[in-house]
C-alpha positions as a Markdown table, in Angstrom:
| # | Residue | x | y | z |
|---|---|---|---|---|
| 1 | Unk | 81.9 | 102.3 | 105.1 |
| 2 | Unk | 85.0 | 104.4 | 104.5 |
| 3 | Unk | 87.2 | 102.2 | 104.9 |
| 4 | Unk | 88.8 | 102.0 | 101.4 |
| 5 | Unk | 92.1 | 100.5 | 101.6 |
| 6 | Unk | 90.9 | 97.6 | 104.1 |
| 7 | Unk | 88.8 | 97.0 | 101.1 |
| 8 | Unk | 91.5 | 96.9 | 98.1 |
| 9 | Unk | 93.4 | 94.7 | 100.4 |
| 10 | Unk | 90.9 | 92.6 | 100.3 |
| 11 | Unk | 90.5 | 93.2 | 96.1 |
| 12 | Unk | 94.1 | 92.2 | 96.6 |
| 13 | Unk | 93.8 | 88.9 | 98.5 |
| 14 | Unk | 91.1 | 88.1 | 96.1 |
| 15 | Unk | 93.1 | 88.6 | 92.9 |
| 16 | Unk | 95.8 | 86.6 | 94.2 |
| 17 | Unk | 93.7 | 84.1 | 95.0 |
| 18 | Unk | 92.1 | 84.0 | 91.7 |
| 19 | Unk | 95.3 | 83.7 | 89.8 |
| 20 | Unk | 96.0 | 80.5 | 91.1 |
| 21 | Unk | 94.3 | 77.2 | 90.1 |
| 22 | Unk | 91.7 | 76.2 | 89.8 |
| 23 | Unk | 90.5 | 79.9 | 89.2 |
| 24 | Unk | 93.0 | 81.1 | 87.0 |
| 25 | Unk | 91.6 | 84.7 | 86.5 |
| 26 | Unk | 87.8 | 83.1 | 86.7 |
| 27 | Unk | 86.8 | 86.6 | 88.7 |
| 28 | Unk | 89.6 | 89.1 | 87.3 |
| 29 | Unk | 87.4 | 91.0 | 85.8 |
| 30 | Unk | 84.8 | 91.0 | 89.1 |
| 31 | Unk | 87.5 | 92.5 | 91.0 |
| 32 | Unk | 89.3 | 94.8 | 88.8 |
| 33 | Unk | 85.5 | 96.6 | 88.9 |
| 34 | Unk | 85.2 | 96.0 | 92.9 |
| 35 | Unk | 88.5 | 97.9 | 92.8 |
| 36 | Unk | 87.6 | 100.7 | 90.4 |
| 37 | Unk | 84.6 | 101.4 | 92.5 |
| 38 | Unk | 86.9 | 101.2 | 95.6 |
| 39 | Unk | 89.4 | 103.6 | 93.7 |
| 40 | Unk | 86.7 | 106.7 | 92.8 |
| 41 | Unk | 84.7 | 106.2 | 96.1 |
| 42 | Unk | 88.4 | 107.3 | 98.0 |
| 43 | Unk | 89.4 | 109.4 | 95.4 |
| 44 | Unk | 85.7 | 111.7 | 95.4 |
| 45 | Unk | 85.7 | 111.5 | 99.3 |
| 46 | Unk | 88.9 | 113.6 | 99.3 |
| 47 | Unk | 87.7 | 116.3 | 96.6 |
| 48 | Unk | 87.2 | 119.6 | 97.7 |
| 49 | Unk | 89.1 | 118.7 | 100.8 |
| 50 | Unk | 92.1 | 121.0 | 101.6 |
| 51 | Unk | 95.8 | 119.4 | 101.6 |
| 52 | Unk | 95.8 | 119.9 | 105.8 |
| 53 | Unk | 92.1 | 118.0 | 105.7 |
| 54 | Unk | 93.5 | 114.7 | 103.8 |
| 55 | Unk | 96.4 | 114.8 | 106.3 |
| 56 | Unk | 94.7 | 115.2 | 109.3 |
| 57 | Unk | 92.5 | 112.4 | 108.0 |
| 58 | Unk | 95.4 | 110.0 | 107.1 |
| 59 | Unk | 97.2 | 111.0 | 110.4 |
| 60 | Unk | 94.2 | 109.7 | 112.5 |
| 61 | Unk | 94.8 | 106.1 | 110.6 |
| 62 | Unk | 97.5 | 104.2 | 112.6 |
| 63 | Unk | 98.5 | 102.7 | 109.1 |
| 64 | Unk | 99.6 | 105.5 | 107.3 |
| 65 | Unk | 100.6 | 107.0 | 110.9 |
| 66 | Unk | 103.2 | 104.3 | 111.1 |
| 67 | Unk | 104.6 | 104.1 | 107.9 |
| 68 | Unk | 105.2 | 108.0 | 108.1 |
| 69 | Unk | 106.8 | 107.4 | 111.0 |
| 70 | Unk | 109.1 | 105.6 | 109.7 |
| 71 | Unk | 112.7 | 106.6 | 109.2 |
| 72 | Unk | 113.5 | 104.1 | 106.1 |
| 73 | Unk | 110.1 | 105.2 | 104.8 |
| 74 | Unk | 110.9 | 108.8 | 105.6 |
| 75 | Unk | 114.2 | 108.8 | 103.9 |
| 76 | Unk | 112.8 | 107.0 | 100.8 |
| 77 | Unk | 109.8 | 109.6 | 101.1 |
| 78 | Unk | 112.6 | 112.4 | 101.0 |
| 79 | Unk | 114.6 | 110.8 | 98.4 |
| 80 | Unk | 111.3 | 110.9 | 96.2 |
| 81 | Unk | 110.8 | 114.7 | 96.5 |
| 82 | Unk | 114.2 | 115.0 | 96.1 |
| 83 | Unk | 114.3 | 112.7 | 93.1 |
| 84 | Unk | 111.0 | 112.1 | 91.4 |
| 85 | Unk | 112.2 | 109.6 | 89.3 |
| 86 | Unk | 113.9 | 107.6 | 92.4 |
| 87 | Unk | 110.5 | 106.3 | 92.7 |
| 88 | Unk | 110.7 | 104.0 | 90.1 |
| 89 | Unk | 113.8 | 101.9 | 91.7 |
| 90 | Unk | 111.9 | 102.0 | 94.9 |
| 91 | Unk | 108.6 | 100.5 | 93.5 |
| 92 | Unk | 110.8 | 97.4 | 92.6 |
| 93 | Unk | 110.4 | 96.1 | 96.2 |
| 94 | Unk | 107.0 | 94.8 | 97.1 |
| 95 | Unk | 106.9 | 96.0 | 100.7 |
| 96 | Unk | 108.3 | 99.8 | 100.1 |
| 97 | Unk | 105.0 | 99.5 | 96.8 |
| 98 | Unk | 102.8 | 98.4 | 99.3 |
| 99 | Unk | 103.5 | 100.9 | 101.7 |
| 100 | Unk | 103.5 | 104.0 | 99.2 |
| 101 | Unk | 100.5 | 102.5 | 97.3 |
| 102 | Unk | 98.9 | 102.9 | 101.5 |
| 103 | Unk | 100.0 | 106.5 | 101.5 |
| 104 | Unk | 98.9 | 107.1 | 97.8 |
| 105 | Unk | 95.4 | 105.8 | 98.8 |
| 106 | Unk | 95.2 | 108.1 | 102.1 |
| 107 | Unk | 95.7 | 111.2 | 99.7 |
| 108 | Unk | 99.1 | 111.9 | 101.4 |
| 109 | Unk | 101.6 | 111.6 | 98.6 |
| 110 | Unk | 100.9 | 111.6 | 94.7 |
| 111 | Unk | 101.9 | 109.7 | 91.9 |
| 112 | Unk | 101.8 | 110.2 | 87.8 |
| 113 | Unk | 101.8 | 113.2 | 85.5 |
| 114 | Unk | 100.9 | 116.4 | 86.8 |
């Protein structure tokens, strides 16, 4: 339905979930596949899309409209271009993670080798 991070949240719940007894990882493989499929289907609905497309898109979702708006999340967002490798100590906080992995997802921002 388009709605792809609602979806790997939900991949997310369910691995957590999973992990603890008395699944202990019964469905780990289940869901690392529901979140591959989840992964390509949002990656191939932004090919061919222009960088002001994806944005426009991921502005019209009040998630990532809120987390660009902000200001902690727009100075750790400017200390990442600033710094690429800043990221790294940011990523050590679950919430900050969270909220980049959001803006990752919505095709704003980009992570790994180029």
């Amino acid at each position: 339905m388009g709605e792809y991070q609602k979806s790997i949240d939900a991949c997310t719940a369910a691995q957590a979930a999973d992990s603890t007894p008395p699944n202990t990882g019964a469905h780990a493989r289940e869901i690392e596949q529901q979140l591959q499929r989840c992964a390509s289907a949002m990656y191939s609905s932004n090919a061919g899309a222009s960088e002001q497309e994806i944005l426009e898109r991921a502005q019209r979702d009040p998630e990532v409209l809120a987390i660009l708006q902000d200001p902690i999340m727009q100075q750790i967002l400017g200390q990442m271009k600033e710094n690429p490798s800043a990221v790294q100590e940011h990523l050590k906080n679950p919430m900050i993670k969270q909220k980049i992995q959001v803006l990752v997802n919505a095709g704003v921002i980009r992570m790994g080798t180029r």
